[in-house]
N, C-alpha and C positions, 0 to 999 in steps of 0.2 A: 539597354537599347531595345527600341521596340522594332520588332521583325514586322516586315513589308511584304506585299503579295507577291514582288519577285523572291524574295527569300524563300518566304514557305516554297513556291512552285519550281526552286532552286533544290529546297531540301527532296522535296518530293519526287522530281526526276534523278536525283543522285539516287537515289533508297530502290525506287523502279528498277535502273537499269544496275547495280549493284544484285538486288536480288535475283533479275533476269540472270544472269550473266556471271554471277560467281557462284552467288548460293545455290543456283539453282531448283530444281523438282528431280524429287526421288520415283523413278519410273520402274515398272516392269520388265526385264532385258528382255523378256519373250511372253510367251501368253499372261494376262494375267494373273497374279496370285500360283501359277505353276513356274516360276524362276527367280533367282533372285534379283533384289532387286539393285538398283545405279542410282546414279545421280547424274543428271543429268545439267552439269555447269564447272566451273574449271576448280573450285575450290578456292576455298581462302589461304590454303598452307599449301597453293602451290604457284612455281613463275609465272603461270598465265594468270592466277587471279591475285597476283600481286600487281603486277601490269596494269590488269584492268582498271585496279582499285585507284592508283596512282593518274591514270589519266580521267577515271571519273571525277576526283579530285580536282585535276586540273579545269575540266567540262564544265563541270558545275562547283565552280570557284566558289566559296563561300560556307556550301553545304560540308555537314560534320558528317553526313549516309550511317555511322555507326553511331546507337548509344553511348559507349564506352567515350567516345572521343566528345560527345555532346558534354555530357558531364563531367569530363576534365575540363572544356572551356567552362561549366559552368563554375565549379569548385576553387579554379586559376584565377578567377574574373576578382579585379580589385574591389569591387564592392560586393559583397556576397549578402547585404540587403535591399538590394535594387531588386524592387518589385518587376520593373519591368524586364529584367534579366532572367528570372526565371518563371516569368511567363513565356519569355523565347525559348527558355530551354522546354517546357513542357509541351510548346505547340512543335517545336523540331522530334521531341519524341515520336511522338500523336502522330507526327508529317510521316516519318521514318514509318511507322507501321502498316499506313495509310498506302505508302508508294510499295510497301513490301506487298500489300493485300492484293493490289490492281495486278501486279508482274505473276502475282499465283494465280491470277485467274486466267491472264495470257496465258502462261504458262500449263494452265490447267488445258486448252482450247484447244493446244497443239500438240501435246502430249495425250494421248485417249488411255494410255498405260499409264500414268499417274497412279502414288501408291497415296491413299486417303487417308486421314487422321485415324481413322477408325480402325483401319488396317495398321497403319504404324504404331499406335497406341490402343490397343482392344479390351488391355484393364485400366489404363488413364496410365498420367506422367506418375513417377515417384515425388513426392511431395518434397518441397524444400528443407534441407535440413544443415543448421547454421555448423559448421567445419573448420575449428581453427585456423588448422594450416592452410586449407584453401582460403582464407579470407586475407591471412596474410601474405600468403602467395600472388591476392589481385591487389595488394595495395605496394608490393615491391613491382610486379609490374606497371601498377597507378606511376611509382616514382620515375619509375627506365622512361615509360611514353611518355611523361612529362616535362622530362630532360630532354627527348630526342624533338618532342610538340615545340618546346620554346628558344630550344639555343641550333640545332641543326640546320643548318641555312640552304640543305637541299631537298627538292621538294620530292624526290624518292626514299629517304629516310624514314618516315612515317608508314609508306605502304609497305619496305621491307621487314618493318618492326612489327606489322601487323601481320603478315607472315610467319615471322619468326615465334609470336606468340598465340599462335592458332590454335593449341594445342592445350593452353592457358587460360585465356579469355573470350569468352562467350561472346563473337561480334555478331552472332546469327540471331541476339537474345528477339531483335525487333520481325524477324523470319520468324520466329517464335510464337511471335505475339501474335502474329498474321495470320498465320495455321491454326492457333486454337482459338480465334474469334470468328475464321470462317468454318467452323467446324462444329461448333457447340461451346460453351463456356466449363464444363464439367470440371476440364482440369486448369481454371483462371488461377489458383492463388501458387496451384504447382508452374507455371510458365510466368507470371505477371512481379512475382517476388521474386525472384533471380534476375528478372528483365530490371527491375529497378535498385533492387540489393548489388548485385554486381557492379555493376554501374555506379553507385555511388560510394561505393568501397574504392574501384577503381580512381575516382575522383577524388578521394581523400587521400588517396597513395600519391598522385600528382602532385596535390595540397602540400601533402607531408615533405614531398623532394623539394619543392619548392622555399617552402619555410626555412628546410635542413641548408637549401644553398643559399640562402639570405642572412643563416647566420654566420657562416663561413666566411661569408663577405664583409660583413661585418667587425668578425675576429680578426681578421686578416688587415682590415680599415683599423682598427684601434692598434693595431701592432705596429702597423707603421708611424 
């Protein structure tokens, strides 16, 4: 399905006011560089930015605001060679980074204690590096959100699951991506490979639940 200019500008103010607003900017609690430093937004593993997450959702009907969840719809999707399905998935990425960029710059504007890429990262990111058990740790949470994405028929379910796995999966990967492209590209392949690694890991853990519960039904159909 091909995504329309209300889409993208759907995806775009969810992504804005998601990173305004939960992710926040890591600030100065007092002079610059002499305190430590905060952050400045409710958090994603906590009730207020489960909340928020939940009504942005509702606000901007439509938009996925998190990677992770883009590509579960896109890995879920019945045709997984529809060209034009995953050109929506790649322009909702792209959107999500885009709306993350604008909310840092607000964000930068009104914060003058802002801690800078350079400052939080002064020898670069740690490069990527591929981890078992974390890999399979994002694809048993792929299969939990996947189950809760398709059969949970309330629309706070998802934002409590994304709470609940804050601490698991990378929802900040697209916050991520926003910070080291306004900033220099230095550490692109350390920020841009987990941005899309995860994420598609995440999607095939969905995949997998999904498969796992179509054969059950199946067994279950032939039994009777």
């Amino acid at each position: 399905m091909e995504m329309k200019l209300k889409d993208i500008m759907t995806e775009l103010g969810g992504a804005f006011t998601v990173t305004w607003l939960i992710m926040g900017i890591t600030v100065w609690s007092g002079d610059v560089g002499a305190s430590a430093p905060a952050v400045v937004g409710l958090g994603m593993a906590s009730l207020g930015g489960m909340l928020a997450l939940g009504v942005a959702w509702m606000a901007f009907s439509g938009a996925h605001i998190l990677p992770p969840v883009t590509w579960m719809h896109a890995m879920t999707s019945e045709d997984l060679t529809d060209q034009d399905m995953w050109m929506g998935t790649v322009i909702r990425l792209i959107t999500q980074v885009v709306g993350a960029i604008l909310a840092a710059i607000m964000m930068a504007q009104m914060n003058e204690n802002y801690i800078t890429y350079a400052d939080a990262w002064p020898d670069g990111q740690v490069a990527y590096e591929f981890a078992m058990w974390s890999i399979l740790g994002l694809i048993a949470a792929g299969a939990i959100l996947g189950q809760i994405q398709s059969k949970a028929g309330n629309a706070w379910a998802m934002p409590i699951a994304v709470m609940a796995m804050a601490s698991i999966v990378n929802w900040e990967s697209a916050q991520d991506m926003a910070s080291m492209l306004m900033n220099g590209t230095e550490d692109a392949m350390a920020v841009a490979v987990p941005w899309l690694v995860d994420g598609i890991v995440i999607g095939v853990g969905a995949l997998m639940g999904m498969k796992i519960d179509e054969m059950i039904e199946t067994a279950d159909s032939s039994e009777e």
